[in-house]
C-alpha positions in Angstrom: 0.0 0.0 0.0 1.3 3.3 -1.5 2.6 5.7 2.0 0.6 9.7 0.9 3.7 11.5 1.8 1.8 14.8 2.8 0.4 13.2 5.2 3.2 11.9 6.7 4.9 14.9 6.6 1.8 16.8 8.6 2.4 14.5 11.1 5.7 14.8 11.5 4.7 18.2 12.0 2.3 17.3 14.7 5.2 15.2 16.7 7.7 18.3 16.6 5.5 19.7 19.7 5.9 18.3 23.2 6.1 19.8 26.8 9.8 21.3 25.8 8.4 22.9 22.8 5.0 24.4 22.9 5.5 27.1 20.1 7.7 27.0 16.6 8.1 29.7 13.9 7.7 28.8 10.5 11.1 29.1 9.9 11.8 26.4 13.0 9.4 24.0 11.6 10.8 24.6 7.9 14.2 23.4 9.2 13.3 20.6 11.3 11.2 19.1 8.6 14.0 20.0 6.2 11.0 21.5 4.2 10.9 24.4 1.9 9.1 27.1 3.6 6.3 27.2 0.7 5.6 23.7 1.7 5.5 24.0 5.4 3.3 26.5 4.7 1.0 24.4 3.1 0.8 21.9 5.8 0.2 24.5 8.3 -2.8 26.2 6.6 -4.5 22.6 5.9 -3.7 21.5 9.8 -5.1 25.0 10.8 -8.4 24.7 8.4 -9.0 21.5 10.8 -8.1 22.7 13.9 -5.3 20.5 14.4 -2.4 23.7 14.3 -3.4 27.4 15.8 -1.7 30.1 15.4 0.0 32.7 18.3 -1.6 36.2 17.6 0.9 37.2 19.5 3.9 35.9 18.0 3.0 34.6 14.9 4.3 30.9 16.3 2.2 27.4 15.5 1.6 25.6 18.8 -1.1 22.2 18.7 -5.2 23.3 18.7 -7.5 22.4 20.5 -8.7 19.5 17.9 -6.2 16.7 19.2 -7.3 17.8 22.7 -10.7 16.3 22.2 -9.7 13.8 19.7 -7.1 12.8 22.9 -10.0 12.4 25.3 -12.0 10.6 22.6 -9.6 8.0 22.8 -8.7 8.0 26.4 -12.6 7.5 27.0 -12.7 4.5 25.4 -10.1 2.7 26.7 -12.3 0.7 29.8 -9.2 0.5 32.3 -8.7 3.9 32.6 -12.6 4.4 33.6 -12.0 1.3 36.2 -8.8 2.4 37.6 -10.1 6.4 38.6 -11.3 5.4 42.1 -8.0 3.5 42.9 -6.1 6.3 41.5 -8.3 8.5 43.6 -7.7 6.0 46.6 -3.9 6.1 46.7 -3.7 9.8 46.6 -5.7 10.2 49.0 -3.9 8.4 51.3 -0.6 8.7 50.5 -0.8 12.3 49.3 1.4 11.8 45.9 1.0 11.4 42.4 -0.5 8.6 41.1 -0.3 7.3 37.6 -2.1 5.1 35.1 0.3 3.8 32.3 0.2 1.8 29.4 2.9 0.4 26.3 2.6 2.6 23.2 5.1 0.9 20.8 8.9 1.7 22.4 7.4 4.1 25.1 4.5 4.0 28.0 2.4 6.7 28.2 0.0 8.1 30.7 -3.6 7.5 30.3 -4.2 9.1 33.5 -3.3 10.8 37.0 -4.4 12.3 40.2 -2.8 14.5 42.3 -2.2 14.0 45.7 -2.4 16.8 48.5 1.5 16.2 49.1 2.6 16.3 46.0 5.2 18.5 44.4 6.0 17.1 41.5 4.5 18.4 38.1 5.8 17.7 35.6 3.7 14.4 34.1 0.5 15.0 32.5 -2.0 12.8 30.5 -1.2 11.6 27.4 2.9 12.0 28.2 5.2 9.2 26.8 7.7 7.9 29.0 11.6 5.9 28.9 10.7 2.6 29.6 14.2 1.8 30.6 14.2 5.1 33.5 10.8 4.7 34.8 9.2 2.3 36.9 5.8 2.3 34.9 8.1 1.5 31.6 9.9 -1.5 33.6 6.8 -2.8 34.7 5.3 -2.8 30.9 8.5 -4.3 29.4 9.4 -6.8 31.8 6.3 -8.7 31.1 6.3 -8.8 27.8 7.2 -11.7 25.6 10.9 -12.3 25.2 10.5 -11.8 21.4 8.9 -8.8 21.8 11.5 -8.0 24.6 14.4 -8.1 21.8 13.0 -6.9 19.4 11.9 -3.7 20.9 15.5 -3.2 22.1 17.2 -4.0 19.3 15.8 -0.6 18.1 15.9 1.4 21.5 17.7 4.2 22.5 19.0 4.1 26.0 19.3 7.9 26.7 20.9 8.9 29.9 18.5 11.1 32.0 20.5 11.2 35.8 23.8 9.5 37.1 21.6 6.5 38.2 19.9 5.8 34.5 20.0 2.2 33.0 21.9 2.9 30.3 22.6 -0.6 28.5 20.3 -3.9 27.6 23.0 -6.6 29.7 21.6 -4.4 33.0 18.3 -3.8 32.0 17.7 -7.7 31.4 18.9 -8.0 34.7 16.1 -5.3 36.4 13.6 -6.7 34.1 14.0 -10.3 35.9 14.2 -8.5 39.5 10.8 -7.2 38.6 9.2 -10.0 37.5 10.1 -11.7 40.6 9.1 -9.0 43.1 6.1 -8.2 40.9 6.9 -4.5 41.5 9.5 -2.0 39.9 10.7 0.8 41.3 12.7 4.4 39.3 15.1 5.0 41.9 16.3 8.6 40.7 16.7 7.0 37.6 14.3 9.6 35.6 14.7 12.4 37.2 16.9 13.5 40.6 15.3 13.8 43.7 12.0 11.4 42.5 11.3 7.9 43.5 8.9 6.0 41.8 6.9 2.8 42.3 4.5 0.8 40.4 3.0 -2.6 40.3 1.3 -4.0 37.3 -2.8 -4.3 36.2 -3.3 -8.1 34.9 -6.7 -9.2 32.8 -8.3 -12.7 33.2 -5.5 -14.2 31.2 -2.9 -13.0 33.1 -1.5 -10.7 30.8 -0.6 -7.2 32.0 -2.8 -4.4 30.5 -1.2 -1.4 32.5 0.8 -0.5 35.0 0.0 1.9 38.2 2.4 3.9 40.0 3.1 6.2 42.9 5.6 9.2 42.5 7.8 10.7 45.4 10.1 13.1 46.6 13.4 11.5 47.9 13.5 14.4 50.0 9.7 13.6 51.9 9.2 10.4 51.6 12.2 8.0 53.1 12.5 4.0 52.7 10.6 2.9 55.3 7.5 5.0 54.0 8.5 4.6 50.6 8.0 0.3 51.6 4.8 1.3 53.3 3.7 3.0 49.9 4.5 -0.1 48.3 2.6 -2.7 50.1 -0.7 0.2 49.7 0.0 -0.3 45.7 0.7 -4.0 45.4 -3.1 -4.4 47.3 -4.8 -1.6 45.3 -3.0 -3.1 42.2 -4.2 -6.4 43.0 -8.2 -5.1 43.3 -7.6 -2.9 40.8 -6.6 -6.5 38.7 -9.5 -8.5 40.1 -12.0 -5.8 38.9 -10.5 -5.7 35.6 -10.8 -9.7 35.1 -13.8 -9.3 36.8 -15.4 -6.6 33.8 -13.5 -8.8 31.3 -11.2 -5.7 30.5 -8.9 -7.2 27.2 
């Protein structure tokens, strides 16, 4: 089947926005694309005519509309686990008082498909819809490690290991190694591994075949939260986890 190259190159458009970089010129888009400006043009004006682009009064610079917004929640709302899992997300922030997270695998990357806020909680810098390392985080470990072991090598034949603090995985030999740890313990935890100063947790969501569907996790501050809470933070998640799993198999979640 033939690939329509303009709208692979709107896309690619599309992707050149994240958290980091909310607004481009033109001109920034024109070189990252390595497009002619005439042509990036083009794209632009079709992606705003949808919705899918707007432009900055302001500054004349192309940031994401307001279209993949709702197209995002579209999608989020018919995925079933996320609609089971609000209460326990609800749950553990409310007692612990941190960040909890709903993730799931997207291809070489986990991504949130939802959060709640705890009372405590400083960190914020996740959101919905944000892709993660699955080497760095503990939500990404979790995902990975129960995978096949074809899958397993084949996604890291192709995976970059990118080195985000002093305490990142940074090659497959001791990833393989965590991965096992994991599987044993049936928990994984980011120690600083993502970003210094945060601790993560998270303990996977299985279906009525045993297969993992998602991951939840709880994020902390090294600096609040020590090892003795952190462990008491962790047994809280393996048992919310675990009715979190049995009301997935129980609604037949796939």
């Amino acid at each position: 089947m033939p690939i329509i190259q303009s709208v692979v190159r709107a896309l690619g458009i599309l992707d050149l926005f994240d958290e980091h970089t909310t607004e481009l010129k033109i001109t920034d888009i024109s070189a990252r694309m390595e497009l002619h400006k005439s042509t990036v043009h083009s794209l632009l004006k079709t992606l705003q005519e949808s919705h899918y682009i707007e432009q900055n009064p302001e500054n004349g610079k192309y940031r994401l509309g307001m279209k993949l917004v709702e197209r995002g929640n579209l999608v989020i709302s018919t995925i079933d686990i996320s609609k089971i899992a609000k209460k326990y997300l609800s749950d553990l922030s409310k007692e612990t008082g941190q960040t909890s997270h709903l993730g799931i695998l997207d291809g070489d990357a986990g991504v949130y498909i939802d959060k709640k806020e705890g009372e405590k909680a400083i960190i914020r810098y996740s959101r919905i819809g944000k892709r993660i390392p699955l080497h760095s985080t503990a939500i990404g470990k979790i995902l990975l490690a129960y995978q096949s072991e074809e899958h397993v090598n084949q996604l890291l034949d192709r995976y970059t290991f990118n080195q985000l603090t002093e305490k990142t995985i940074i090659n497959r030999e001791e990833l393989m190694k965590e991965l096992t740890e994991v599987k044993k313990q049936e928990h994984a935890i980011d120690n600083q591994e993502n970003e210094q100063g945060v601790r993560c947790i998270a303990v996977p969501i299985k279906n009525q075949k045993n297969e993992v569907l998602a991951a939840i996790s709880i994020s902390t501050l090294v600096s609040t939260v020590d090892d003795q809470k952190l462990h008491e933070y962790l047994l809280l998640l393996k048992r919310i986890g675990d009715q979190l799993s049995e009301e997935v198999r129980y609604g037949y979640v796939t």
